[in-house]
N, C-alpha and C positions, 0 to 999 in steps of 0.2 A: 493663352494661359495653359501651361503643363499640366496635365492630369496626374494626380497625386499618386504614388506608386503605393500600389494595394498587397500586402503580404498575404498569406496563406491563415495565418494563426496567431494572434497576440494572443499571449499569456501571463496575465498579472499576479504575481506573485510567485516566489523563486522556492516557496519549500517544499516539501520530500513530493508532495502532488503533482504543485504546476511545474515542479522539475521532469519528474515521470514523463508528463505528458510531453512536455517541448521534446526531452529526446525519443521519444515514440515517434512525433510527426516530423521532427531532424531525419532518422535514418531513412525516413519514408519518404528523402528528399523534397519536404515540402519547404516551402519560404518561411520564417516563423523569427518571431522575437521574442524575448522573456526578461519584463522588468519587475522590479520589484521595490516600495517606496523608500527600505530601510537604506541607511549607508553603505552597510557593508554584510558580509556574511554574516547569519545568526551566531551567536558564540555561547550559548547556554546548553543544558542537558536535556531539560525539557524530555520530548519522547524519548524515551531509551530502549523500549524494547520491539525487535523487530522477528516479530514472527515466521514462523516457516513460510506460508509463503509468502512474503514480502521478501525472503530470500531466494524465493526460483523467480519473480519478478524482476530482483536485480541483478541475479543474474541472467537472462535475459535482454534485458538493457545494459548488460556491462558493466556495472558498476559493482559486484557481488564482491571482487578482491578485496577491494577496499575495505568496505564493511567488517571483513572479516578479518582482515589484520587491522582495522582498530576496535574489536570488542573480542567478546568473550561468549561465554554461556554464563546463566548468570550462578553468584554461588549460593548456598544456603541461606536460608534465613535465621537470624538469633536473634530470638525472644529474650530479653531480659527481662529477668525476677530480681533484685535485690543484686548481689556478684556473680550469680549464676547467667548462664547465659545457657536458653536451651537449643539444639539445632532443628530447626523446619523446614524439610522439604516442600519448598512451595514449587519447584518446578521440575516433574520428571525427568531425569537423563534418559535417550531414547535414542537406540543406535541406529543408522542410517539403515536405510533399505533399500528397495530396486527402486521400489514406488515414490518414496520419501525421503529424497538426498539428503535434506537440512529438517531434521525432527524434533530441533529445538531451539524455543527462543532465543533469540540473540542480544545478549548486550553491550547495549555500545551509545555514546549519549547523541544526541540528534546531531551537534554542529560538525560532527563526525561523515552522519549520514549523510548532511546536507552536503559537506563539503566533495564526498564520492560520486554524488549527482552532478554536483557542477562540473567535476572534472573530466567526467564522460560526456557532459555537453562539450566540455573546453575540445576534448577529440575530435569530436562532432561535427568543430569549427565554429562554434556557438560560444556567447559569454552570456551571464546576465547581465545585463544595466541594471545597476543598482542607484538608490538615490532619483528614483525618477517612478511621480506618485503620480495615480490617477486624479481626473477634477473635474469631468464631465463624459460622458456615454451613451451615446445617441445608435441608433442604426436605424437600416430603409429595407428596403427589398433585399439588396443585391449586398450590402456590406454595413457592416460596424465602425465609427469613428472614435477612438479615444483622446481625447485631451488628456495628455500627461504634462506635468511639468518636474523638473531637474534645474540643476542648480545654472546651464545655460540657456536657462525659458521652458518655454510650453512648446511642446511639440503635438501635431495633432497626428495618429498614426489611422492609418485604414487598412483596414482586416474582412473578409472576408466571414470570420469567425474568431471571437472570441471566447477565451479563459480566464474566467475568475476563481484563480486559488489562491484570495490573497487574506486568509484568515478569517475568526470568528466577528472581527469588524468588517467584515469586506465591505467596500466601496463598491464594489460591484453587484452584490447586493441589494444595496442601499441604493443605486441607479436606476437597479431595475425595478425597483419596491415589491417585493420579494419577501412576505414574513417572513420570521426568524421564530417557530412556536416552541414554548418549553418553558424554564425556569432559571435562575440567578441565585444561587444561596449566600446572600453578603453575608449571612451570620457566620457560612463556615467555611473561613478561609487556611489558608496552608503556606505558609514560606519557603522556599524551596531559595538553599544556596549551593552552590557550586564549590568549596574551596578545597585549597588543600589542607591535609590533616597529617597530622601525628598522635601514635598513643591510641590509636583503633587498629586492630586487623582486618588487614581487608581480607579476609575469605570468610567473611559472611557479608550476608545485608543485614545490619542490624535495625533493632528494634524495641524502642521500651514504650510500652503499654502506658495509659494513663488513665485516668477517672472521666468519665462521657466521652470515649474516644479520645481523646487527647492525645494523642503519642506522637513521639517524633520517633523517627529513622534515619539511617544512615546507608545508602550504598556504593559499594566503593566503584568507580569509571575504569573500566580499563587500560592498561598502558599508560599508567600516569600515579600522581601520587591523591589524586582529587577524589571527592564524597560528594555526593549529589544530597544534601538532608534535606526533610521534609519534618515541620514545625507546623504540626497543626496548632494553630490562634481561638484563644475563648472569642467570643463575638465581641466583646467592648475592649478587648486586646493590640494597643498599637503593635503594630510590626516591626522589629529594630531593623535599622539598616548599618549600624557602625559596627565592626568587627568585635570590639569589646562587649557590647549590646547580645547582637550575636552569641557568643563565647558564652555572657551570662546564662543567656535562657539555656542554652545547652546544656550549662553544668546543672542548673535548677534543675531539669528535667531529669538529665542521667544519671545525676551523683555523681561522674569521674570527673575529678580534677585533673585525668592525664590526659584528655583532650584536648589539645590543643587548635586551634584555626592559624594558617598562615593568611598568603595570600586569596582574598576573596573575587574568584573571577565573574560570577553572576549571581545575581538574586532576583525573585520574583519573587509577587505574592497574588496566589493562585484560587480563584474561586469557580465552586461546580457549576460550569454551566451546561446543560443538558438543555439543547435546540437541535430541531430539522429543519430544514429550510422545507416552505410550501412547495416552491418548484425548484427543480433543477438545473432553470437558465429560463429564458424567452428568445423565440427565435432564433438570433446569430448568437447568442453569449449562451452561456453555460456556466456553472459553479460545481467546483470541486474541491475534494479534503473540507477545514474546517469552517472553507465559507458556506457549505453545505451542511453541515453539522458538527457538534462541537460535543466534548465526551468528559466524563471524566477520567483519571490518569489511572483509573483502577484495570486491572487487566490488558494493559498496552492494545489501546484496539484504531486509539483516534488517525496517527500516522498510518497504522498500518489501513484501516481503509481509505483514508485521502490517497495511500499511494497504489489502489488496487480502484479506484475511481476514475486515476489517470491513465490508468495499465487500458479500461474500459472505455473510456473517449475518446482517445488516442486512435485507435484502429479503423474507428468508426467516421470522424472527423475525414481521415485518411481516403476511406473510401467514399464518401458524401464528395468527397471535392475532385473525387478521381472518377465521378458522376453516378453514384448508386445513389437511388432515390431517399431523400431527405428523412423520409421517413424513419430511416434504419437512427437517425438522430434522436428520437423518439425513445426510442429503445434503453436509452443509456440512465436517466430519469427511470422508465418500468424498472427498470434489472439494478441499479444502485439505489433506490431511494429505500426502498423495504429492507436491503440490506445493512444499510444505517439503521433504520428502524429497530432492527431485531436487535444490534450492535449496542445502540444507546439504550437498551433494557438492560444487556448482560453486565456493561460496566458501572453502569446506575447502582445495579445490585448488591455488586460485588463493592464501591463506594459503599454502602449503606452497613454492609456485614462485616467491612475493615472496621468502622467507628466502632461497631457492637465485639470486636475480637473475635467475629464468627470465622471459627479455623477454614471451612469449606470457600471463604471471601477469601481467603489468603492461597487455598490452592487455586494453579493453574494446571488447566487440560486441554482437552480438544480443543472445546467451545474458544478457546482463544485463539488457537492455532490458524482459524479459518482454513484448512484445508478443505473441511466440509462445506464451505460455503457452497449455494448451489443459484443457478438460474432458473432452474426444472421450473415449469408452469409458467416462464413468462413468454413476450410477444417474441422472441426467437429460439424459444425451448418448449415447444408445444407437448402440454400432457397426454394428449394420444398419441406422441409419436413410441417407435420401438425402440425397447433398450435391450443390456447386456445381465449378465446376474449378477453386475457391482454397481453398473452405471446407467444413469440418465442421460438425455439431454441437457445440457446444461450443466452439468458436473465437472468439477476438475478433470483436464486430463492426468493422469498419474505418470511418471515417469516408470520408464523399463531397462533394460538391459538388452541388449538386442547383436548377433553377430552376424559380418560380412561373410559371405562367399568365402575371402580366405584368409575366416578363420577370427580377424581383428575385431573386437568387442568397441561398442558404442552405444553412448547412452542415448533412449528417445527426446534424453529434454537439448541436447546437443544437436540432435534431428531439426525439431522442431526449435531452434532459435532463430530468431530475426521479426520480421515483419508479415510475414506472408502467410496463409492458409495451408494446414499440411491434410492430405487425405491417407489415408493405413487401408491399404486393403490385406486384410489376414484370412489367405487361403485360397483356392483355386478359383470356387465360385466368383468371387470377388475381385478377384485382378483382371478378367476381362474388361469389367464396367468401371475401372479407376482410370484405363488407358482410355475406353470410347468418354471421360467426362471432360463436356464442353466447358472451359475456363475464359472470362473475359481477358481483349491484351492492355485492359487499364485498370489501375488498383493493384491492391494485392496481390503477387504471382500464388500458385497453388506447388507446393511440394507434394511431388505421387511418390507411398511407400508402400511395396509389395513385401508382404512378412508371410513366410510359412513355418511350418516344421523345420527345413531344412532348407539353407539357401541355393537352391537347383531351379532349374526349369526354370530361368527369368526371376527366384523371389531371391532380389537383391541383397533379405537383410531373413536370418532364421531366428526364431526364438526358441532354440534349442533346449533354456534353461524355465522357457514358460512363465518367465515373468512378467510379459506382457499379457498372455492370457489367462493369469490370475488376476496380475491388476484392473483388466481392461474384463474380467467376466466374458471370455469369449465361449462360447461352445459349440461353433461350423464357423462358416465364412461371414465374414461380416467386414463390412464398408464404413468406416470412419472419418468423419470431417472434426477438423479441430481448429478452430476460432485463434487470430493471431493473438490474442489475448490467455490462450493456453486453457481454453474449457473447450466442450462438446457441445460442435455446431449441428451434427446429424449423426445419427446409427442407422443403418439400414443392415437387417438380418435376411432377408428378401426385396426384389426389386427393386436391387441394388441401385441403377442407373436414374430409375424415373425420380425414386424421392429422393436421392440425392439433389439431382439437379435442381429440384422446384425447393430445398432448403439454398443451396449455393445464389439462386436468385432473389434472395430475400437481403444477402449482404453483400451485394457486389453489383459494380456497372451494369 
């Protein structure tokens, strides 16, 4: 009898996460498949907003154009009073920088995003299977067995490692018995339609206020003639689903009889639910995005970290099977779980101070942006190690502006694109010990970058204009490791060579 041919990576569930991940562990040449139980692509608005960095992410993974010729930044908000309509800056305009290419939300509605992921898997050489649902989930030592089945039977696949990102139901999950801890609010739920409109401007998101939170909203989709509304429901409130139905509550609530609803392309009706998962997988499976936790839609936070969870497994995954010690798997659970943690408080909040019309719940800033996110303090960003005077271990690496020998300017995050570990040595001290650093020849390759003042004597790339060592807090020579995932794996400002190497053996063969 044939021994069952065993892939690298199943990945259950095809949206913005376990998309991420498949083509993280695609370019990284590994064997992988990615199904997902629905028919066919998502086709609703659902997430719309995609945070800066979920944009140096995607672009990263190649799918950034995309996104960006189908959305926008998003526009003002208008508050309506009676026929006035007031304008609210709920989200900063903020011009690019060295550091910060993409400084502001992006919007654009999810089946957008999703469809820019699949397409850079289609590159890839990759599809999803779609229509082909999990139905049992076993593993042993050495592999994972899933029972799927699709519309021509049950297929059992073997994996080495599995992914479950396959939403706030996960099957996967619910396999591995896995709480789910938090809350369900049936009383307060929200209709969210999709349609096209007539008789609104779309250069606002609009907004009419109502008695207990009540309010509906309207904002307009990019590139299209479609509104995303949002109908918050009293608790003993059926939900309409026929267009007329629809239309009514609309006009009840607004007063304009010039809106009109065309075609309706999706409706949901959406309740808070605020859950962490206990763990972040058992042994060979894993969970990620909203099988892991689930948010509410205040402050666009849920997509954006399901696809900054994949951006983090993915490397890891990579190198575990390229034979760095299992442990570095471990890791991924320490350094995402807290960061949902903190996540599922801020849009909790901001949830609770929309219902109250708290203006500060309606602005957005940093805290959503996650640029700031950090690792600092965990099992591969240790709090004695040395830092810069901007940066930690475990911090963003910030992008720079950096130029060649002659002359040609290039950006650090163009540097550092693809799969692999980049080390910066900035300055004399430092470029000896980035050439003597011992690299494994499995996993991840390492990129060496020599930066000084001026690019002479060997330092391939100058930072003439010092945008690096503003961003990067340098003050002498200093030795930089940076995590393919695009944070700070190490800083060494002194002996250079030795703790380097004993950080670089913590994530690699």
């Amino acid at each position: 009898m044939n021994s069952p041919h065993v892939i690298d990576v199943l990945v259950i569930g095809a949206g913005p996460s376990g998309s991420a991940v498949a083509i993280d562990l695609v370019r990284r040449g590994l064997d992988v498949r990615i199904v997902d139980r629905s028919s066919h692509v998502f086709d609703g608005s659902r997430a719309k907003g995609v945070q800066p960095r979920s944009l140096e992410i995607l672009e990263d993974l190649g799918a950034l154009d995309s996104v960006l010729a189908g959305g926008s930044v998003y526009p003002r908000l208008g508050l309506h009073a009676g026929p006035l309509a007031v304008p609210w800056k709920m989200f900063p305009r903020r011009a690019a920088t060295p550091d910060v290419p993409y400084p502001n939300t992006w919007l654009i509605p999810q089946f957008r995003t999703d469809r820019a992921l699949h397409a850079r898997l289609g590159e890839l050489g990759h599809e999803v299977e779609f229509g082909r649902e999990l139905t049992e989930l076993t593993q042993d030592e050495d592999s994972a067995v899933a029972r799927v089945a699709g519309a021509d039977g049950t297929e059992e696949i073997v994996a080495r490692y599995v992914v479950g990102a396959d939403g706030g139901s996960s099957a996967v999950r619910k396999q591995l018995g896995i709480g789910f801890v938090g809350t369900t609010h049936e009383s307060d739920r929200m209709l969210i339609v999709d349609a096209s409109v007539t008789g609104l401007a779309r250069n606002r998101w609009h907004m009419w206020p109502g008695r207990g939170g009540r309010f509906i909203g309207a904002c307009p989709l990019p590139d299209s003639d479609l509104f995303q509304w949002m109908i918050r429901l009293t608790p003993d409130e059926e939900p309409p689903s026929q267009r007329d139905d629809i239309l009514r509550r609309i006009h009840d609530r607004t007063r304009d009889r010039r809106i009109q609803l065309h075609d309706i392309h999706w409706t949901s009706v959406f309740r808070p639910n605020i859950r962490l998962a206990e763990s972040y997988g058992r042994r060979r499976v894993f969970l990620a995005g909203d099988a892991a936790h689930v948010h509410t839609p205040a402050g666009a936070q849920g997509l954006n970290t399901g696809l900054q969870d994949g951006y983090n497994l993915g490397w890891k995954l990579g190198q575990v099977l390229a034979g760095a010690d299992t442990t570095l798997l471990d890791t991924y659970e320490a350094e995402r779980q807290p960061i949902a943690a903190g996540v599922l408080g801020l849009s909790t909040a901001k949830w609770g101070g929309i219902a109250k019309l708290d203006p500060s719940s309606m602005k957005r800033g940093k805290d959503e942006q996650q640029l700031a996110l950090t690792y600092y303090g965990g099992p591969l960003a240790p709090a004695d190690g040395m830092r810069t005077g901007t940066l930690r271990v475990g911090d963003r690496a910030p992008d720079a502006e950096l130029l060649g020998a002659d002359g040609t300017g290039t950006r650090l995050f163009d540097v550092l694109r693809g799969p692999d570990f980049t080390a910066i040595a900035y300055g004399p001290g430092a470029a000896p010990a980035l050439g003597q650093l011992a690299w494994p020849t499995t996993g991840a390759r390492l990129k060496r970058l020599v930066v000084g003042p001026v690019a002479t004597d060997g330092f391939a790339f100058s930072d003439s204009r010092n945008t690096l060592q503003r961003a990067y807090g340098l003050t002498g020579d200093t030795l930089l490791l940076i995590r393919p995932d695009g944070y700070i794996g190490h800083i060494a400002t002194s002996d250079f060579l030795t703790t380097t190497q004993t950080a670089v053996r913590t994530m690699t063969p």
